[in-house]
N, C-alpha and C positions, 0 to 999 in steps of 0.2 A: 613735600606733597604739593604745597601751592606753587611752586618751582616748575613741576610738572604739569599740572594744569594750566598755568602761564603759557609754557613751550607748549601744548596745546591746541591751546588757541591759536596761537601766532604760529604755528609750522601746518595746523590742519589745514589752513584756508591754502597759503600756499603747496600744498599738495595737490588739490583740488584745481588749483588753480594752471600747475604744471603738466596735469595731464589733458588737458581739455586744449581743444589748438582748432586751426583752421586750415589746417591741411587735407588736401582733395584726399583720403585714403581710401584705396578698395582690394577687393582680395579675389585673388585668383583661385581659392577653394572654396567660392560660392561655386554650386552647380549652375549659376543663372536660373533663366525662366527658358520653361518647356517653348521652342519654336511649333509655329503652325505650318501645320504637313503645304508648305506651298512649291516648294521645290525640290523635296526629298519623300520618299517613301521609308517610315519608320516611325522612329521615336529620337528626337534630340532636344539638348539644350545647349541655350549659347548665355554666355557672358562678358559684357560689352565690356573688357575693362577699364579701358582708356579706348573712347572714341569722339571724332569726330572735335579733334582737339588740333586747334590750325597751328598754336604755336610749335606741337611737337611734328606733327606734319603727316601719322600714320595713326594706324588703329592698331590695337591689340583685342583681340576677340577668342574666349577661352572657348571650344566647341567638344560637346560632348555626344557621340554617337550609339545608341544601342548596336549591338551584334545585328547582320543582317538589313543594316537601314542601306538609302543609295542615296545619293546627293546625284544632281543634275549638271550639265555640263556646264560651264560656267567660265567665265574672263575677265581679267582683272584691268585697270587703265595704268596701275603702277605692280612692280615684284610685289611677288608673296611668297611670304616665307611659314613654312610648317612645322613646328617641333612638338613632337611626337611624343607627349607627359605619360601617358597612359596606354597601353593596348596596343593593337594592331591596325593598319588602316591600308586599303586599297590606295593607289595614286595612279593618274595617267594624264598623259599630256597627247592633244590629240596626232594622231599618225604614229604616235607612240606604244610598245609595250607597258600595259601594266604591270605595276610591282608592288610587292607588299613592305608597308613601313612599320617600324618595331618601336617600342617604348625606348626613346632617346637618340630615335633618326632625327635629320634636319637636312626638310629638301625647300628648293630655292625656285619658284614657277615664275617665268620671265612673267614681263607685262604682257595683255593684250595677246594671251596662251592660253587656246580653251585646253579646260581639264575638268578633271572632278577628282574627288578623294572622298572618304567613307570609312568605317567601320567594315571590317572583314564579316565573313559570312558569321565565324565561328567566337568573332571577338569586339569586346565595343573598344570605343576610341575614343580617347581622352587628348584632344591637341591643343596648342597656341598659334591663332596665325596673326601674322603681325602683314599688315597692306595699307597702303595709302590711301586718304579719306577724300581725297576731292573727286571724284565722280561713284556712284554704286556699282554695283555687282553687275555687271551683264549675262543675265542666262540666258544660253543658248541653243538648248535640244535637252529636253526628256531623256535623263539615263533611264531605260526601261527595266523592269524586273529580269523579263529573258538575257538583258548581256548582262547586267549584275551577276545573272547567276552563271552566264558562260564563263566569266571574267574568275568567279571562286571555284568553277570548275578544273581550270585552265591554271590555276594557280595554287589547289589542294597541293600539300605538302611543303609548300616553301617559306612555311611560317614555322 
């Protein structure tokens, strides 16, 4: 018995001690924090996971969209890339047809390529975009409600 409380003592602290570290960790099944309606029409949340980190050189940003929201037209100064965790989501690149993205698409938006992407009419959207951190987002023109809804019009059934 004293044997065991000996090993006790002397194993508890290094247990304690092995789990506890200083390593940056975060997790990509926080929903984040609710974004403010400043360039979408809806409900989202974003979560920074890794940003604005010069040694790695890009951002990882988790983005969750309710069914029905729009995002605005927007361009990037490096690729971005979009993979599609959850749900379904509108994409278009401009002078482009939109298309709808499925849970476990991976689409590739050159640099300096307005676009937008969203949440489908009927579906929310759960994505990871991964983009380069040294200049912000350039938004560029109001997706308005009327082409939102032309756009899930126009593309009922192909989901």
């Amino acid at each position: 018995m004293r044997n065991s409380i000996f090993a006790l003592f002397i194993l508890a602290p290094l247990y304690f001690f092995a789990q506890s570290s200083n390593y940056p960790v975060s997790s990509y099944l926080s929903e984040g924090t609710k974004a403010p309606n400043t360039h979408y029409i809806g409900e989202a949340w974003l979560n920074a996971i890794i940003h604005d980190d010069a040694e790695l050189g890009y951002n990882i940003t988790k983005a969750t969209f309710r069914a029905n929201s729009t995002l605005d037209w927007h361009k990037h100064s490096s690729v971005q890339v979009l993979i599609i965790v959850d749900g379904q989501a509108y994409y278009q690149e401009r002078g482009k047809d939109p298309v709808v993205l499925k849970t476990g698409d991976v689409i590739k938006c050159p640099k300096d390529i307005e676009h937008w992407h969203t949440s489908t009419k009927e579906s929310n959207v759960t994505y990871l975009a991964l983009y380069g951190g040294e200049k912000p987002t350039q938004w560029t023109e109001v997706l308005t409600q009327e082409y939102y809804d032309s756009v899930a019009e126009n593309l009922k059934g192909n989901w």
